[in-house]
N, C-alpha and C positions, 0 to 999 in steps of 0.2 A: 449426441443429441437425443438421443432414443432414453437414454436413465434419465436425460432433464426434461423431458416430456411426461417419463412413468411418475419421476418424483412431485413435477407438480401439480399431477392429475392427481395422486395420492395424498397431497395434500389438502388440495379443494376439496376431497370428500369429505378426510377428517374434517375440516373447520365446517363443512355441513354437518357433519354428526354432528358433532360440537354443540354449536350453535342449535340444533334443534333435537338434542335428546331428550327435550322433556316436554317434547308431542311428541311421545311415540307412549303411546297409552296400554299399559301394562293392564288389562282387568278394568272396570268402572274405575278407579282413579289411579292417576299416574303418582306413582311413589318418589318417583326421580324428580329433587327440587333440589338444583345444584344453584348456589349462590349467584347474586346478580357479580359480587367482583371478580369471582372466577373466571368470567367470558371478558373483562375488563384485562384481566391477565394474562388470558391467553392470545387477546389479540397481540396487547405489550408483547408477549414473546415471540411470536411472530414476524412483528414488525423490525422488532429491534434486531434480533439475529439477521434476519434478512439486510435489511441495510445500513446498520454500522460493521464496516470491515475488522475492527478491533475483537468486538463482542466473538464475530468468526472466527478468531485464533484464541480463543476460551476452549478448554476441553472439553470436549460435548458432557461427560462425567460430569466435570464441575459446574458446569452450565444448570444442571439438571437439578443438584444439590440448591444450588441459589436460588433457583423457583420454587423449588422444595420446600425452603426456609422463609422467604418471601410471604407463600400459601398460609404458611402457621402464624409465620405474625399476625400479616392482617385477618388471618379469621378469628385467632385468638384475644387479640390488644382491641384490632378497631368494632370487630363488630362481636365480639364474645360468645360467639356460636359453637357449642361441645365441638370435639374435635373425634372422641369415641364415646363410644355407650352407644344399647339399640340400636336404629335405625342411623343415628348418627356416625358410626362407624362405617357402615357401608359405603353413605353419601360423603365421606371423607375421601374413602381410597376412591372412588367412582370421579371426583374432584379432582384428583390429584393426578389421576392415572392417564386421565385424559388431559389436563396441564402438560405431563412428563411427554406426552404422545405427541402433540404439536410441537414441543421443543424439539424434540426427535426431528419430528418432519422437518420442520425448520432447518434443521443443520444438516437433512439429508437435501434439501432442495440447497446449501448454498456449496455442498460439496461438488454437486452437479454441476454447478455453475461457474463452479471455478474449474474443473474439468474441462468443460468447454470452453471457458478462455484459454486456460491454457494449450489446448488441440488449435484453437484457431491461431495465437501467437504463434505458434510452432511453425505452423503451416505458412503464414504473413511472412514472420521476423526471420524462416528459417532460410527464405529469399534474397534476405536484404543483407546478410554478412552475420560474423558471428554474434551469437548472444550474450550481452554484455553481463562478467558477473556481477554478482549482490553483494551491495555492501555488507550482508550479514553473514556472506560465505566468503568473507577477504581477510579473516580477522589475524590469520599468519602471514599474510602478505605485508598488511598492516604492520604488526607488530615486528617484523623485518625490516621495514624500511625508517622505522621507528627508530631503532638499536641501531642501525648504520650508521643512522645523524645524530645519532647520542655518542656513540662509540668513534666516531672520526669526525665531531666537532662541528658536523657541513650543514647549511641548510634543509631543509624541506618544505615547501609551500603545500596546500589545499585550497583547487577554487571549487565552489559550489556554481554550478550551474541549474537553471531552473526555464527549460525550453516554455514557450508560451504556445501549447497547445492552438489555443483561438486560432494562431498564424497559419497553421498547416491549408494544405489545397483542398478544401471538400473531397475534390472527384479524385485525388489520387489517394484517399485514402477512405476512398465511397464502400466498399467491403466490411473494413473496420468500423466504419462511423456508424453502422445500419448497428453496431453490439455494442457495449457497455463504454463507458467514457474511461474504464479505467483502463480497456485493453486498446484505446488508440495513444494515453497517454504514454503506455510503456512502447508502441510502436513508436512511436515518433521520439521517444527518447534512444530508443535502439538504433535508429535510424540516424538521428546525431552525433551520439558516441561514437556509431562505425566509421560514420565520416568520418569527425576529428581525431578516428587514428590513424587515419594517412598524411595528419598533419602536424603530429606528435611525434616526440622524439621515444626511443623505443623500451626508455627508462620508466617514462608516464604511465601512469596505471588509472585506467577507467572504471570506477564501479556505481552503478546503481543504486537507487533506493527507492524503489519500486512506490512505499507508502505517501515518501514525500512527496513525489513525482517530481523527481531529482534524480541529478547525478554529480558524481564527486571526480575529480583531476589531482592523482597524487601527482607531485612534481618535485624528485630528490634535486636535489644540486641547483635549487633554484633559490637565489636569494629575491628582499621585498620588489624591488625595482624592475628587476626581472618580469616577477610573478605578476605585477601590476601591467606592464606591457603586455605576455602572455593572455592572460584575462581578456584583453581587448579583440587580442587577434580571434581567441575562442568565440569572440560577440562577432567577429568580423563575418569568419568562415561560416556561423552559421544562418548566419542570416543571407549568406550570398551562395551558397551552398544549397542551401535546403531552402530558403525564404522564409525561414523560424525563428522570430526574434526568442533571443534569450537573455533573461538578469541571469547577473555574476556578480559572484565576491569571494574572497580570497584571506586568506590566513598563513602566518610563517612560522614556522619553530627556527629557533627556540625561541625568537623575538617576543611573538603573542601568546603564546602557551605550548607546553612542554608536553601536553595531552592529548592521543591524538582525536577523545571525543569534546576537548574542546578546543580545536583548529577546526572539526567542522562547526559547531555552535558560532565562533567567530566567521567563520566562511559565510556561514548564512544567516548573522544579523547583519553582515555587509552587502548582502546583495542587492545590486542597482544602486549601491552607493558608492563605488568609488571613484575617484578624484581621478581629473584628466592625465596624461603623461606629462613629462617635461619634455621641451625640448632634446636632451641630452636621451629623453628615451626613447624617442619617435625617431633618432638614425636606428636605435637597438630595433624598432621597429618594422622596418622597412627590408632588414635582413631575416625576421622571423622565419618567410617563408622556407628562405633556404636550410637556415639552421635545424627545424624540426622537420622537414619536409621527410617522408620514408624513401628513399630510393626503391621504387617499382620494380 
């Protein structure tokens, strides 16, 4: 808490210099006449590192280079203002240095802040059972359960699940909800998952995708009809479990695709769309509990 207080104290001051270094009156006339798009830009970079999550896993490096590149265009194409010579040199790097410096801060205020989600998840989710992996740290898991049902001919389903936030209790999750929307998303999906694996058979693998604000249900040995059934019970438990409604949709290999990143593409242009059971699957139904249930 204390670095995300220094960082964005340190920032408001910069974008006060910023923004007023040329009142600050060098001798009878102020030399420093930094372009009106410049302060145009450096708000842009500000703004945008700050709140698009994407932009924040850009390399602060590359990030730097881009506004860099940015700067020269538009001073050079739109407004064809020297770039060096005399005086113009100066107020180039003076331009630019300070652009470079707010980006800086910028990516020092979202590292903070992601530091601090993260200590506070820790702290929340480290209560409530284990922490569900990520689907970007599964990718041998993946690709194992992959080669099993390629290499022994069998099945494999993926449902995408997509808990609906809005449903959650204010007050039981009044801590979390006072911080970012993105760290009650991942509570409340960690809080699902951990359920649904006491209700999972011990094959099933859970993983996360923090961006989406999803999560994934491998299921080996499970053909469509199956996986259709299962899906449900997954809607069932959570919403009687937790009071969270959730869409679901579901994908099979080798039926729908061979790939396991398109079984989730097909997983979730299906969600909230799939077709009731049949009869014939609602006896398979009524035995889920027992069949997946973990013995205690």
């Amino acid at each position: 808490m204390r670095k995300l207080r220094f960082t964005l104290v340190t920032l408001i001051f910069g974008m006060s210099f910023f923004f007023n270094i040329e009142r600050l009156d060098f001798g009878e006339k102020n030399i420093i006449n930094i372009a009106s798009f410049v302060y145009v830009l450096g708000f842009l970079a500000i703004i945008l590192t700050i709140a698009i999550p994407q932009i924040q896993h850009i390399k602060r490096s590359t990030a730097m280079v881009f506004w860099s590149i940015i700067y020269l265009l538009v001073k050079t194409v739109f407004f064809s203002r020297p770039v060096i010579g005399g005086v113009y040199t100066y107020l180039s790097i003076t331009e630019l240095a300070m652009l470079l410096a707010l980006v800086w801060l910028a990516y020092q205020v979202t590292a903070a802040t992601q530091d601090f989600e993260n200590a506070v998840e820790k702290i929340t989710i480290g209560h409530g059972g284990a922490h569900v992996k990520q689907l970007s740290e599964a990718a041998d898991d993946i690709q194992r359960e992959m080669f099993r049902s390629r290499h022994y001919h069998r099945p494999l389903g993926v449902i995408s699940v997509q808990p609906n936030i809005d449903d959650a209790n204010p007050d039981s999750h009044r801590i979390i909800r006072e911080a970012q929307e993105k760290m009650v998303g991942s509570y409340i999906i960690n809080n699902v998952a951990n359920t649904l694996q006491k209700f999972l058979r011990p094959t099933d693998v859970i993983l996360e995708d923090r961006e989406s604000g999803r999560f994934y249900i491998i299921c080996p040995e499970t053909p469509k009809n199956d996986l259709k059934v299962l899906l449900e019970y997954v809607e069932g438990v959570t919403a009687e479990e937790l009071g969270v409604g959730a869409k679901c949709g579901f994908a099979t290999f080798p039926d729908e695709a061979v790939v396991f990143e398109d079984l989730l593409q097909k997983s979730v242009e299906r969600l909230a769309t799939v077709s009731a059971p049949t009869d014939e699957e609602h006896k398979w139904h009524k035995q889920v509990p027992k069949t997946l249930q973990h013995e205690s």
